[in-house]
The first five atom37 places (N, CA, C, CB, O) and aatype in JSON, in Angstrom:
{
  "aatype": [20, 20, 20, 20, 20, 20, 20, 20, 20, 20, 20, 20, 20, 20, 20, 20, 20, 20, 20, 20, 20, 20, 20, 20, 20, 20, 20, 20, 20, 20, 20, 20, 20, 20, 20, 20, 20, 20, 20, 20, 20, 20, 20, 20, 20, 20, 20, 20, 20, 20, 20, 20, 20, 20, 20, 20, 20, 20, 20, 20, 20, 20, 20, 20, 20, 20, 20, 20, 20, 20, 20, 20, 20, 20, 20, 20, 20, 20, 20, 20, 20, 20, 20, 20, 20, 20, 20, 20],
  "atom_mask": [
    [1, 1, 1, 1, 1],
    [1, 1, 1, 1, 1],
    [1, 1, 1, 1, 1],
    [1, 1, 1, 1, 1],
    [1, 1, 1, 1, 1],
    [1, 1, 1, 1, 1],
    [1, 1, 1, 1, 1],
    [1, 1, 1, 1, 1],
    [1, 1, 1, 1, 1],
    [1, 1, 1, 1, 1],
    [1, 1, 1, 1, 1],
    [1, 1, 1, 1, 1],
    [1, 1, 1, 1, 1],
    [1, 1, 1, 1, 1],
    [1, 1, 1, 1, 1],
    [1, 1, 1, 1, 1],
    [1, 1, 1, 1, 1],
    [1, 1, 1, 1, 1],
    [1, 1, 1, 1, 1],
    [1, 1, 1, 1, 1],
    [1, 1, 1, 1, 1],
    [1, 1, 1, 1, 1],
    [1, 1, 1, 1, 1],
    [1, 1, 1, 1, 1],
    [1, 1, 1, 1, 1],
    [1, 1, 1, 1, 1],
    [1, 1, 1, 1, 1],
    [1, 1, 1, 1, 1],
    [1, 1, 1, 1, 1],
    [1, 1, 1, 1, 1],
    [1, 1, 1, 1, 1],
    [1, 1, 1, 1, 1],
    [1, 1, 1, 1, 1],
    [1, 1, 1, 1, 1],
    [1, 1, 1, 1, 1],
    [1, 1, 1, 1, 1],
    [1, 1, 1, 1, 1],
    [1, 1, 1, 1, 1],
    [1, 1, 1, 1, 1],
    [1, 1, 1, 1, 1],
    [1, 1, 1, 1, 1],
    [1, 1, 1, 1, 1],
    [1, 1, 1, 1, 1],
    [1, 1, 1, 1, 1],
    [1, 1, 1, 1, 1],
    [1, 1, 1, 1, 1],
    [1, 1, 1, 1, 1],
    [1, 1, 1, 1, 1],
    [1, 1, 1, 1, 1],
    [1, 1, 1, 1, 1],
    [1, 1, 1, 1, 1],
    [1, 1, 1, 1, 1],
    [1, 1, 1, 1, 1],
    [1, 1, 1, 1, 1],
    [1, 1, 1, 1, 1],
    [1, 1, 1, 1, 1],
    [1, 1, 1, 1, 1],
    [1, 1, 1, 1, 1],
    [1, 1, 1, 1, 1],
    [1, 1, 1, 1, 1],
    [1, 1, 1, 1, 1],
    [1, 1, 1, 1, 1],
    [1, 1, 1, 1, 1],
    [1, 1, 1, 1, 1],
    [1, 1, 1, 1, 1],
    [1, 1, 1, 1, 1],
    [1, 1, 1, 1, 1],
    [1, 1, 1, 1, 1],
    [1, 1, 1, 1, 1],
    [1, 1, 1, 1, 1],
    [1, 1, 1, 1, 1],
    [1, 1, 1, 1, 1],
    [1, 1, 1, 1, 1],
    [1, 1, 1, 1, 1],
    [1, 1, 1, 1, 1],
    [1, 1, 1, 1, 1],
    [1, 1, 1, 1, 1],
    [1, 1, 1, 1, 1],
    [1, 1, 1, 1, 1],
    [1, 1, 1, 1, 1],
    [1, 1, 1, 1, 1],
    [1, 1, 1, 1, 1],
    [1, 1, 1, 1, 1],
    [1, 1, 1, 1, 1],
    [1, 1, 1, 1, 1],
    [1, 1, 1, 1, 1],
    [1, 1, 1, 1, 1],
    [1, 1, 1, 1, 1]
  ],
  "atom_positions": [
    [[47.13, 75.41, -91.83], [47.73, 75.02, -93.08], [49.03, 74.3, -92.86], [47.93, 76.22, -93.95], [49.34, 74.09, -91.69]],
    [[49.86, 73.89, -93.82], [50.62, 72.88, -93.74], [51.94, 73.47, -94.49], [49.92, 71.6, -94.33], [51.98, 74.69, -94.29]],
    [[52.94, 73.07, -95.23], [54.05, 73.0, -95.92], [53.84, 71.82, -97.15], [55.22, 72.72, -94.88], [53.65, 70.63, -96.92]],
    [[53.9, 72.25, -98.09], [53.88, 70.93, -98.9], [55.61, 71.18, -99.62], [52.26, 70.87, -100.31], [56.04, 72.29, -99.93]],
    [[56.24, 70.15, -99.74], [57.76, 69.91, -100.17], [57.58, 69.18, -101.35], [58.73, 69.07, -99.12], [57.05, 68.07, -101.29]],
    [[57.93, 69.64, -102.4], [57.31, 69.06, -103.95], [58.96, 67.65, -103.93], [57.36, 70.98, -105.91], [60.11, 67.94, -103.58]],
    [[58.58, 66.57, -104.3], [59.56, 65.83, -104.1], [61.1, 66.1, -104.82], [59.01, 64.69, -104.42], [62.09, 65.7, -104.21]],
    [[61.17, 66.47, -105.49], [62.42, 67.21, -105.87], [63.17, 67.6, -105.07], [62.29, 68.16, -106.48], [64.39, 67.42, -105.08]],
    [[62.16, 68.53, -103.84], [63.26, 69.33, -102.67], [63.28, 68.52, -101.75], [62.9, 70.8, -101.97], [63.47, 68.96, -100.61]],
    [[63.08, 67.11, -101.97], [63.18, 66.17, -100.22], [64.49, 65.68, -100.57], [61.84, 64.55, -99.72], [65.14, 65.45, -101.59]],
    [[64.6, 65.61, -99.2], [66.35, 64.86, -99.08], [66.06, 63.24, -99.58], [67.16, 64.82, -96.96], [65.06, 62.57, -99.34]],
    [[67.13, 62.9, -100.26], [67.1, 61.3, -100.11], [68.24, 61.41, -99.36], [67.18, 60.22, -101.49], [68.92, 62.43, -99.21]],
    [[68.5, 59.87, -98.71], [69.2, 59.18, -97.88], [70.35, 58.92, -98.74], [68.5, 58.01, -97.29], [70.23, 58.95, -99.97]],
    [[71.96, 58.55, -97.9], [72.62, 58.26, -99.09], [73.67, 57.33, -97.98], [73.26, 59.75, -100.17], [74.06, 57.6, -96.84]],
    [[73.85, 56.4, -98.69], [74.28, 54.99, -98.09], [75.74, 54.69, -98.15], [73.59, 53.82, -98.85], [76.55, 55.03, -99.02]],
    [[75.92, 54.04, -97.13], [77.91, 53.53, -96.84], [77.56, 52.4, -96.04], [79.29, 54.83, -95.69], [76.62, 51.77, -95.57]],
    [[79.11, 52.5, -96.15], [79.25, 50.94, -95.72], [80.2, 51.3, -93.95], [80.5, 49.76, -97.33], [80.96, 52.26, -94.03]],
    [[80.16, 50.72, -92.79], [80.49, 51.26, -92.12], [82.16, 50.63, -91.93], [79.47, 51.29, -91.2], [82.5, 49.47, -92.16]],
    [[83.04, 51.72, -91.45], [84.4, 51.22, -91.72], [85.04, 50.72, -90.65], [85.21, 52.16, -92.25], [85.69, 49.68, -90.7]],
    [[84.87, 51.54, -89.45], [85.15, 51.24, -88.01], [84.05, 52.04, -87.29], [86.72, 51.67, -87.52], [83.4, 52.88, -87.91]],
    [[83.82, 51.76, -85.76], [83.21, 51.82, -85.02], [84.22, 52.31, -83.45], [82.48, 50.59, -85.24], [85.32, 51.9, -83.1]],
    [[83.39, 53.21, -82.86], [84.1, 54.0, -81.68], [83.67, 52.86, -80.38], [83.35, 55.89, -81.43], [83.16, 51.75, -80.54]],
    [[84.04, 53.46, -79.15], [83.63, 52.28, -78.11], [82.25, 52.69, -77.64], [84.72, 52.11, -76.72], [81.69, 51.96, -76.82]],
    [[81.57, 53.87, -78.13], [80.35, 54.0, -77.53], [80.56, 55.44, -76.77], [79.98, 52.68, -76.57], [81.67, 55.9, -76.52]],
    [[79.18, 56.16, -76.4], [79.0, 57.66, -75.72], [79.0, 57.07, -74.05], [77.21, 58.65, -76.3], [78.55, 56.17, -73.34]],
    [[79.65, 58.02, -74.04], [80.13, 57.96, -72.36], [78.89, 58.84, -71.55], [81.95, 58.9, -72.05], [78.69, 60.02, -71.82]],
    [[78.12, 58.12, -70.58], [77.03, 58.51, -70.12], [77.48, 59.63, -68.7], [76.14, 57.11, -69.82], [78.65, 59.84, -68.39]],
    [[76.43, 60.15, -68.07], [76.79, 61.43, -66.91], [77.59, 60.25, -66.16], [75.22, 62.41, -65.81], [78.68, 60.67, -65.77]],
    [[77.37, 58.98, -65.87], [77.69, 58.21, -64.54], [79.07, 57.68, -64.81], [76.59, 56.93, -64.15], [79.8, 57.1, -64.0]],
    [[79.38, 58.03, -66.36], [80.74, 57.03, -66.74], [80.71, 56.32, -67.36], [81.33, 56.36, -66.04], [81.51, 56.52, -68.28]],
    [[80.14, 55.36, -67.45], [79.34, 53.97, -68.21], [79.55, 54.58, -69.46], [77.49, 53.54, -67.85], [79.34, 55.75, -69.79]],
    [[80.08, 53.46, -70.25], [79.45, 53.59, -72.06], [78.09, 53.17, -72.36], [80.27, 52.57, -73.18], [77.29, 52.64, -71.59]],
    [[77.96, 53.47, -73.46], [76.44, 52.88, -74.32], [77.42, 51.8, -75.41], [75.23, 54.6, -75.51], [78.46, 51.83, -76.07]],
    [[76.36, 50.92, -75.09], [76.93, 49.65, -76.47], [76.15, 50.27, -78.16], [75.94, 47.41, -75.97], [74.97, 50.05, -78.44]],
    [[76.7, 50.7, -78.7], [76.81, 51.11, -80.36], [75.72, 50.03, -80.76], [78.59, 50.85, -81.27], [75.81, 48.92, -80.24]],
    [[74.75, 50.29, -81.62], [73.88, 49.37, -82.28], [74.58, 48.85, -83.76], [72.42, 50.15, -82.51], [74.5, 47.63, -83.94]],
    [[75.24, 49.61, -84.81], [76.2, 49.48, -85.66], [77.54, 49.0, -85.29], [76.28, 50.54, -86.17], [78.2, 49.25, -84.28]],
    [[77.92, 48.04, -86.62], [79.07, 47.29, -86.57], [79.71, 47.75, -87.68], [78.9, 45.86, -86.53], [79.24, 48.42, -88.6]],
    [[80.9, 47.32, -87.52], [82.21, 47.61, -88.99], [81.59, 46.45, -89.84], [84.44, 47.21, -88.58], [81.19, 45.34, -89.5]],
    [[81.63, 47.19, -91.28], [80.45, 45.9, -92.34], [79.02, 46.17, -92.72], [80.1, 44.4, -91.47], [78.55, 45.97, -93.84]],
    [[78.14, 46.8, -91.3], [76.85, 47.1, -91.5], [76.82, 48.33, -92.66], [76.19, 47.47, -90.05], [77.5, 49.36, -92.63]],
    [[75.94, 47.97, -93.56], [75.28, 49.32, -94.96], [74.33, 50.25, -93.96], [73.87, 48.44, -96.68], [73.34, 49.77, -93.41]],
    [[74.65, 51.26, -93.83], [73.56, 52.23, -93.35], [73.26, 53.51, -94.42], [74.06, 52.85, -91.84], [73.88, 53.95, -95.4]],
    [[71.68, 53.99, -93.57], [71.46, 54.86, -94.49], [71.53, 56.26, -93.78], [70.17, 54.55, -95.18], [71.07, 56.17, -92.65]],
    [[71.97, 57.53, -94.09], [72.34, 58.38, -92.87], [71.91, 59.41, -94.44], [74.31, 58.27, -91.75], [71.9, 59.22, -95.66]],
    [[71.48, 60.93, -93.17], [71.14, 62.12, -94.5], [72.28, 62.54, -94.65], [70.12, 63.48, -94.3], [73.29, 62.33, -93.98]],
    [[72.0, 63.57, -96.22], [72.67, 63.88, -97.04], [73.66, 64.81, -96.1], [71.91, 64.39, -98.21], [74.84, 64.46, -96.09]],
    [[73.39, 65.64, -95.52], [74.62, 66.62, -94.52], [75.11, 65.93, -93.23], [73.92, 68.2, -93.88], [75.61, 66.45, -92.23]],
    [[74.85, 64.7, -93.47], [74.94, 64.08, -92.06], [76.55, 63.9, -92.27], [73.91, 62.49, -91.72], [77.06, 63.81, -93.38]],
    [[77.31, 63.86, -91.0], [78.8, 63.42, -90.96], [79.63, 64.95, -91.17], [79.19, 62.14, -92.39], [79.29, 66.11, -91.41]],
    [[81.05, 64.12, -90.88], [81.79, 65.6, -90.92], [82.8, 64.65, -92.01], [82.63, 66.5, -89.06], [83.23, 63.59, -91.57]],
    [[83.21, 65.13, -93.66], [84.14, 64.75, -94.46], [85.59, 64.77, -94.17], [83.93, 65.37, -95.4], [86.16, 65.83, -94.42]],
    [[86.28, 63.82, -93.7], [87.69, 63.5, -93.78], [88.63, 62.86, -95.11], [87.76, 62.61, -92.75], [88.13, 61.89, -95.69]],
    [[89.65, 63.26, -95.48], [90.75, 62.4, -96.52], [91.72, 62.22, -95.48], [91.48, 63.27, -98.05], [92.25, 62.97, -94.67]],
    [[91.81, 60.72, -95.82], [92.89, 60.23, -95.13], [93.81, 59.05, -96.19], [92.23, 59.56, -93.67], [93.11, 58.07, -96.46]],
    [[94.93, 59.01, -96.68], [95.66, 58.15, -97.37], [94.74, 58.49, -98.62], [95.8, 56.58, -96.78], [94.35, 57.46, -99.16]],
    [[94.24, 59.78, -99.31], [93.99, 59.58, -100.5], [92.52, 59.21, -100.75], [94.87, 58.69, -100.94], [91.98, 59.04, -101.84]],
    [[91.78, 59.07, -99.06], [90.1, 58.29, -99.4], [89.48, 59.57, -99.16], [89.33, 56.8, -98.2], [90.01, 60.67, -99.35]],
    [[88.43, 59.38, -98.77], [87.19, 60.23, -98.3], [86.6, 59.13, -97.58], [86.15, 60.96, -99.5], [86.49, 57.98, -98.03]],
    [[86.16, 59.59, -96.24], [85.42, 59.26, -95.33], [84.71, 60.43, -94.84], [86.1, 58.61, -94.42], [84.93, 61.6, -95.15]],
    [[83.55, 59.83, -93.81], [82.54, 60.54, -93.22], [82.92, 59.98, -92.04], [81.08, 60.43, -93.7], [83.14, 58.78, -91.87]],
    [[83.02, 61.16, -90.93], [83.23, 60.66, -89.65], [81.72, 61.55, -88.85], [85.06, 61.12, -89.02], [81.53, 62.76, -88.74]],
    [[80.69, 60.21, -88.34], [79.16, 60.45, -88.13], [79.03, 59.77, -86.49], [78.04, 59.5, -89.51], [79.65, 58.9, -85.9]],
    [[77.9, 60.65, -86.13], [77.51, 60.27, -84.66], [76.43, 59.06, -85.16], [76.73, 61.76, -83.59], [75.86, 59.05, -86.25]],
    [[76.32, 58.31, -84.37], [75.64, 57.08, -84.83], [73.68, 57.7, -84.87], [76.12, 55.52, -83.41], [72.69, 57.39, -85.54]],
    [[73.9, 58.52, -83.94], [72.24, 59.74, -84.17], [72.82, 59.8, -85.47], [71.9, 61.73, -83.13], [73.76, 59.02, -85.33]],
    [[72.85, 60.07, -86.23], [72.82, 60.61, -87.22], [72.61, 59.37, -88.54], [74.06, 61.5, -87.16], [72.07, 59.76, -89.58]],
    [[72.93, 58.3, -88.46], [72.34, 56.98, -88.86], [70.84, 56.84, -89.21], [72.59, 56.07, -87.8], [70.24, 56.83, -88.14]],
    [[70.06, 56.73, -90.14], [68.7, 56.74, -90.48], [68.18, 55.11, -89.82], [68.52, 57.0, -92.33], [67.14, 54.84, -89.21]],
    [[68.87, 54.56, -90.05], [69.07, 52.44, -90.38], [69.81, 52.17, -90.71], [68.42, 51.49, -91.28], [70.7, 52.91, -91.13]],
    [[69.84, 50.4, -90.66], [70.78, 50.06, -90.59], [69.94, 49.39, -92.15], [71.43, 49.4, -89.17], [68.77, 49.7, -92.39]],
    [[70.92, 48.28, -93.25], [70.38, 48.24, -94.06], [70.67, 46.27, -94.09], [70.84, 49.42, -95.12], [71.8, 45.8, -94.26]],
    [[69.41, 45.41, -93.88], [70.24, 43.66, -93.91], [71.25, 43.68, -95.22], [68.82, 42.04, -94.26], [71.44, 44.33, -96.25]],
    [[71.7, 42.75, -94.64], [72.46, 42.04, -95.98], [71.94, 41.4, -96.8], [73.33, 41.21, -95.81], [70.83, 40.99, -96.45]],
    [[72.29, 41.08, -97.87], [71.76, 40.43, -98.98], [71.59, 38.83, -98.54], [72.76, 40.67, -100.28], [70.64, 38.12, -98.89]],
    [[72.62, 38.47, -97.77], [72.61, 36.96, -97.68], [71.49, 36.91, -96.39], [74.37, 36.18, -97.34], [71.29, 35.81, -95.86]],
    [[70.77, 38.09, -95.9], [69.76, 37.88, -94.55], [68.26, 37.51, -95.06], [69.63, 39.44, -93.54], [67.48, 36.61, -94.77]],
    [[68.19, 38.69, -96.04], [66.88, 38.53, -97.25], [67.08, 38.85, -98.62], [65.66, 39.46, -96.97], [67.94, 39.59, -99.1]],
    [[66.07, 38.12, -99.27], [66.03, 38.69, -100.7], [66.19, 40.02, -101.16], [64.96, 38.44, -101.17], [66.9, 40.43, -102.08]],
    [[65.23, 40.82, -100.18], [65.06, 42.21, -100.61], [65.45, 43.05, -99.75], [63.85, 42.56, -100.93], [64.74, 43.11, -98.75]],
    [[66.81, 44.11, -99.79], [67.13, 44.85, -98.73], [66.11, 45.61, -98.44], [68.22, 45.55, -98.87], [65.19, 46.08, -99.11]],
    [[66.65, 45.69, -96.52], [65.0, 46.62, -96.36], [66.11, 46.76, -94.77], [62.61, 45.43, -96.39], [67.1, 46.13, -94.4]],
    [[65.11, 48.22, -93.99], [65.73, 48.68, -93.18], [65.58, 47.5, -91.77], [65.22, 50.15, -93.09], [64.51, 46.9, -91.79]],
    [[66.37, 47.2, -90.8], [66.1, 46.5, -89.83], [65.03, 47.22, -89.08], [67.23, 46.2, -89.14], [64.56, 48.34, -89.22]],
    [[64.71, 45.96, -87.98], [63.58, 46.92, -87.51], [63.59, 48.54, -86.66], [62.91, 46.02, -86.62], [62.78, 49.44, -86.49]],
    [[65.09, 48.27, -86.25], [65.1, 49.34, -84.56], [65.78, 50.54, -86.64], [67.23, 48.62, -82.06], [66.54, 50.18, -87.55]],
    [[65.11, 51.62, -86.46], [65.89, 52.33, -87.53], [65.42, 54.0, -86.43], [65.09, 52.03, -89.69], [64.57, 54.17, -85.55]],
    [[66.51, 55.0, -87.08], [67.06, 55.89, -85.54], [65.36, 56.56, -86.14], [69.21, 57.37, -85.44], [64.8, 57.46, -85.52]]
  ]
}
């Protein structure tokens, strides 16, 4: 048998805009990883995803880029936003 999740109890995704970007995860050898997200890119990341910061009065989410669903084009890329292809 299975689990059925009546849609009510599914998570939706909930979207930002990204503000800054870190230099990347530092691998066993030393080496960074190059970040697939840029400062600008709309992503879609779950609802508990991130850890909530105020800083100067805002709210931010400070998120491991795992934690990123997709990335989301821009309007000026296509007509219809839609997730890029590589999505986590």
């Amino acid at each position: 048998g299975g689990i059925i999740i009546p849609d009510s109890a599914k998570e939706k995704p909930q979207e930002g805009e990204v503000i800054a970007v870190g230099n990347g995860k530092v691998l066993d050898n030393g080496e960074r990883t190059q970040l697939d997200v840029q400062a600008g890119d709309r992503v879609l990341f779950g609802k508990y995803a991130g850890t909530e910061v105020k800083l100067d009065g805002e709210e931010y989410l400070i998120m491991r880029e795992d934690d990123i669903l997709g990335i989301i084009e821009r309007a000026a890329e296509s007509d219809n936003p839609k997730a890029k292809g590589k999505a986590k």
